[in-house]
N, C-alpha and C positions, 0 to 999 in steps of 0.2 A: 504494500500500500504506500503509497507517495502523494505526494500534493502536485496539480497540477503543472502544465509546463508553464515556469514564470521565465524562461528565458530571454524572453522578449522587457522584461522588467528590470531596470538598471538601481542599484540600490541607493539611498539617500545618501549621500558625502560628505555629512556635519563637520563644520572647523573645529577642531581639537582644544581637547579642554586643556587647564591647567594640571590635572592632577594625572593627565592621563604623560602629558608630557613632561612632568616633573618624574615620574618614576623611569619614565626609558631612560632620559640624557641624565639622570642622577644630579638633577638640579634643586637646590632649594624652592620651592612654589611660593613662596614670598617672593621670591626675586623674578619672578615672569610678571610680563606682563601680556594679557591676551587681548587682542585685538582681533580675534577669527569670527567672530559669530554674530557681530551687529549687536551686542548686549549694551544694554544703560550704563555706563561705569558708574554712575550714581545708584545705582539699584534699583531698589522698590520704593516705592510713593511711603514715607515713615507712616501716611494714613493709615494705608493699602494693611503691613504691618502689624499695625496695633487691630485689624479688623480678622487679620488672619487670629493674633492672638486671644480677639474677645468670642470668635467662633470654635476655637478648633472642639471645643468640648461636646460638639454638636454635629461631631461627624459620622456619628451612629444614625443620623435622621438623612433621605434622601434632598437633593438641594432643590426643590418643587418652588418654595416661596421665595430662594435667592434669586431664581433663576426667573421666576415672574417679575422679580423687581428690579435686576438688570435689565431685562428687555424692556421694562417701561422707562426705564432710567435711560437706557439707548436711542429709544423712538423719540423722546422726547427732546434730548439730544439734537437730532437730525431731524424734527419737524415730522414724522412720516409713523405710520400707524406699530401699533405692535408685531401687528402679524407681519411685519415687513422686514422685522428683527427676527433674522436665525441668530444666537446664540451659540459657539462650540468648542471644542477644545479644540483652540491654537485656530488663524485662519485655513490653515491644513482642514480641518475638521469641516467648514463649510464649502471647502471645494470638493470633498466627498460628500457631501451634502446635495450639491446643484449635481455633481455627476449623478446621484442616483437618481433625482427627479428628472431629469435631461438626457441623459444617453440611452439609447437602443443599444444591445448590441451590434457591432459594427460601423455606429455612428462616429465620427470626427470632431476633435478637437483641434486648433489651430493656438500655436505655442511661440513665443519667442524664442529666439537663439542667439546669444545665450539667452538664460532662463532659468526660473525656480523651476526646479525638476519635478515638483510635484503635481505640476500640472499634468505633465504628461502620462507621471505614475498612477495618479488617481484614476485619468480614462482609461487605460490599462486594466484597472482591478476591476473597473464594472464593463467589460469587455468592448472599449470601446477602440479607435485607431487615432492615431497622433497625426500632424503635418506641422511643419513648423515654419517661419516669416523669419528672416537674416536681420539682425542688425550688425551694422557695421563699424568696426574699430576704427575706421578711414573717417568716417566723420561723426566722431564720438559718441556710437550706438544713438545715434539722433531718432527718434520714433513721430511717425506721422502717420495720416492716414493711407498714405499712396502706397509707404512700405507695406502694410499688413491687406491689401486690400488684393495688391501683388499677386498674391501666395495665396488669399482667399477662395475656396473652390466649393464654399457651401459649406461648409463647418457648421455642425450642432452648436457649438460654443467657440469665441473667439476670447484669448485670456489676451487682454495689454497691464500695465506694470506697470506704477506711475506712483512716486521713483523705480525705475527700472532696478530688478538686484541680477547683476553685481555693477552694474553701470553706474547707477544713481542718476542715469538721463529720464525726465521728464514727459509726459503727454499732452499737451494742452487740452482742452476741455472741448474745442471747437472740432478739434480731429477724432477725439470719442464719437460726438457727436456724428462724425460726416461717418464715422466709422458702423455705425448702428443706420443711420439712415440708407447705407449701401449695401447692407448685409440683406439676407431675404427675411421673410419674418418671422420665421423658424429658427433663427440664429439666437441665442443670446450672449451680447457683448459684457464678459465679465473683468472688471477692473479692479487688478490687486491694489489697495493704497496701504498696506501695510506699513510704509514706513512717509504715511501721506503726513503726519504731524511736521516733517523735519523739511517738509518742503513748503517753496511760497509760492503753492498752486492750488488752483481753487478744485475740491472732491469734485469726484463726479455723483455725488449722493443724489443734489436736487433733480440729476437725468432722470433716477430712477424716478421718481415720482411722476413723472411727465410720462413716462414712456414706458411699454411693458419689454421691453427687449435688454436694457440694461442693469446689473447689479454691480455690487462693490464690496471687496474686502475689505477687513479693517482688522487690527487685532491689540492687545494689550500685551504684546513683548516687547517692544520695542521703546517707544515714547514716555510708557507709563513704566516699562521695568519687570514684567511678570511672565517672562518668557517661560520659567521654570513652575508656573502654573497649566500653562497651557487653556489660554482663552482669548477668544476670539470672537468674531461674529460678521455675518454679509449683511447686507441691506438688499433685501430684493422686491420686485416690482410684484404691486399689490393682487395681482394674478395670481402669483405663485405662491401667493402667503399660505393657503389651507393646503399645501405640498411638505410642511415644516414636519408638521403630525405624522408622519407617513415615511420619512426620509428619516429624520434626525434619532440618532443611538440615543435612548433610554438614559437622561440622569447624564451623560457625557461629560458635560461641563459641572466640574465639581464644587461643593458647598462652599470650600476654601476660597476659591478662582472667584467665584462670582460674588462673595463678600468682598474679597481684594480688589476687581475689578469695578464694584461701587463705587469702595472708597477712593480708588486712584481717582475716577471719575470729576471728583468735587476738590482735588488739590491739584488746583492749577500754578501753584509756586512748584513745581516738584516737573509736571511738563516743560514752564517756561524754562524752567535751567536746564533741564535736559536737551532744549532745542538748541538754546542760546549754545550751550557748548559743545555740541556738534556741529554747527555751522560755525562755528570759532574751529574748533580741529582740522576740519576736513578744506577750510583754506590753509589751515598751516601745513598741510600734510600736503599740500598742491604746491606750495611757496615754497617748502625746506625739504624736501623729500628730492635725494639726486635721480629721481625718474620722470621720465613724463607721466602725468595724471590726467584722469579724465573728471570734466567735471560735473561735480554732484550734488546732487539733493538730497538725498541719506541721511544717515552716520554712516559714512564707510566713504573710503574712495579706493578707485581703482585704479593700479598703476603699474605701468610699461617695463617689467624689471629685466625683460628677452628668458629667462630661464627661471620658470617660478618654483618649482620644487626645487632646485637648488638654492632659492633663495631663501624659500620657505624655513628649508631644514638649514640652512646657515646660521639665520635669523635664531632659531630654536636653542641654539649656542650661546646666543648672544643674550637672550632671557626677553626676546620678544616671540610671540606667536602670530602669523599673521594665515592668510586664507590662499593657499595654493590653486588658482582657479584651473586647473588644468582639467579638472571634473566638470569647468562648466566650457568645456572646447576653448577656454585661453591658458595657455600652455606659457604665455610671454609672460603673464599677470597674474599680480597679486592683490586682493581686496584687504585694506586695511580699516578697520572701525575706526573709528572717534574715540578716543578715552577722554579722560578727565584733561586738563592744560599739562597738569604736570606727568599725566603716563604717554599723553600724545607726543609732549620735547623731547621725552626720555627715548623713545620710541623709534619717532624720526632720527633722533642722533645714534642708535644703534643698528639700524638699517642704511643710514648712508654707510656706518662701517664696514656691513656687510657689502655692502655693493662694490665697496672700492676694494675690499677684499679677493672678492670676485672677479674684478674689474668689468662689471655690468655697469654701473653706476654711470650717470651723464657724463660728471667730473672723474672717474677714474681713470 
């Protein structure tokens, strides 16, 4: 007996943790600094915290009333109705979500390249087939409608990325737009905004409401700091609302997640410095960094180092950790997060070392 053939399924390639890389190189873990995974180096909302700590005694009860009152806390949020609000663990959870209301088997998804790979993983598990839209390194993975409309051959679902990972390039709101407008009407155009706090571009949330063909990711890792909760949520078009009941795993999003997830909610001192100091990072990391950089909207930027796993694991030496994109087809690049000011100098000054080590470096 065996499990089906997943060979067609490429596995997830999470950026390496600290403790995982402190026992190989026999390095003190105090002394790394990680930059691989897009994490808050602020952490969690101190709210978020104190709601984990006045819940946790109450995790023998299922999260039925947390999770009603996130989703009204969300909708209300974004102007738009409850049912409009999925609720899931991590936004991973609501792109398995729209895959199961949406896909036939043998139906099409259309993917960017590079790309979160879970878009394509998820059509995969509910048997559906991939194609995927190029963006280009030549002019700074720029995304428009004409790229993805290109590649377009009728796809169940179209995913665009806005900030793009690992690019950190941008969507405007007017090319979603023309991008839904040109699709058939069986298409639905789903837009990740995961790391949409750190950018100064308008959601595409209000489309949803206009129009039954587009939704939006959104999730609480990143801006709010609760990646290691796993919660998340899409905003979808008021059609699809009585789809939620029918699609979404039982209780999924847990008591914990969606107490934390209230609380970050309401502490907007704890967002602002989070943003403020990623867009402080990710130009210093553009300015002081001996590689070319692409530029970003994130916490992260990515950058031209010509040989990324060797720089990766040089870097690993040096008590930095950064994100070997070669898993996502850039084999030249590396994605660096945003740390705090003081792990970002430290950071950069330990990777121009490596480079001129290397002699990759601009100035090497």
């Amino acid at each position: 007996m065996e499990p089906r053939d997943l060979s067609d399924h490429s596995p997830y390639v999470p950026g390496r943790g600290v403790e995982e890389v402190a026992r190989e190189r026999g390095i003190d873990p105090d002394g790394l600094i990680k930059l691989s995974s897009n994490e808050n180096p602020h952490g969690p909302s101190p709210a978020a915290v104190e709601a984990i700590r006045e819940h946790a005694d109450r995790v023998h009860q299922y999260p039925k009333s947390s999770h009603t009152d996130l989703t009204a806390k969300l909708a209300e949020k974004w102007d738009v109705s409850t049912e409009q609000v999925w609720v899931s663990p991590g936004a991973d959870g609501s792109i398995d979500y729209l895959s199961r209301a949406a896909l036939e088997p043998g139906d099409e998804v259309l993917v960017p390249s590079p790309g979160f790979a879970y878009y394509g993983m998820s059509a995969r598990y509910h048997h559906g087939e991939v194609a995927e839209y190029e963006l280009e390194a030549a002019n700074g993975f720029a995304q428009d409608a004409e790229t993805v409309l290109g590649a377009y051959g009728g796809e169940r679902i179209v995913y665009v990325t806005s900030p793009h990972n690992p690019s950190g390039s941008t969507m405007p709101l007017g090319e979603i737009e023309a991008i839904a407008d040109a699709t058939a009407e069986e298409t639905l155009v789903v837009v990740d905004e995961a790391y949409g706090e750190f950018a100064a571009v308008d959601s595409a949330i209000p489309l949803v409401d206009e129009r039954d063909d587009v939704a939006v990711l959104r999730t609480f890792s990143k801006a709010y700091g609760l990646a290691g909760l796993r919660i998340g949520y899409s905003v979808v078009p008021e059609a699809w609302g009585a789809a939620y009941a029918r699609v979404n795993t039982p209780f999924a999003a847990n008591e914990l997640a969606c107490r934390a997830a209230l609380a970050a909610l309401d502490d907007e001192d704890h967002v602002s410095e989070s943003v403020e100091t990623a867009r402080w990072a990710r130009e210093y990391i553009a300015d002081e960094l001996d590689a070319p950089a692409v530029e970003s909207a994130g916490n992260f930027v990515l950058a031209e180092v010509g040989d990324a796993e060797r720089v990766a694991e040089a870097a690993q030496e040096r008590g930095v950790i950064v994100r070997d994109c070669t898993s996502f087809g850039l084999p030249s690049h590396v994605r660096i997060s945003t740390g705090t000011r003081e792990e970002t100098r430290e950071a950069v000054e330990r990777l121009n070392e490596t480079l001129a080590d290397l002699g990759l470096g601009v100035r090497a």
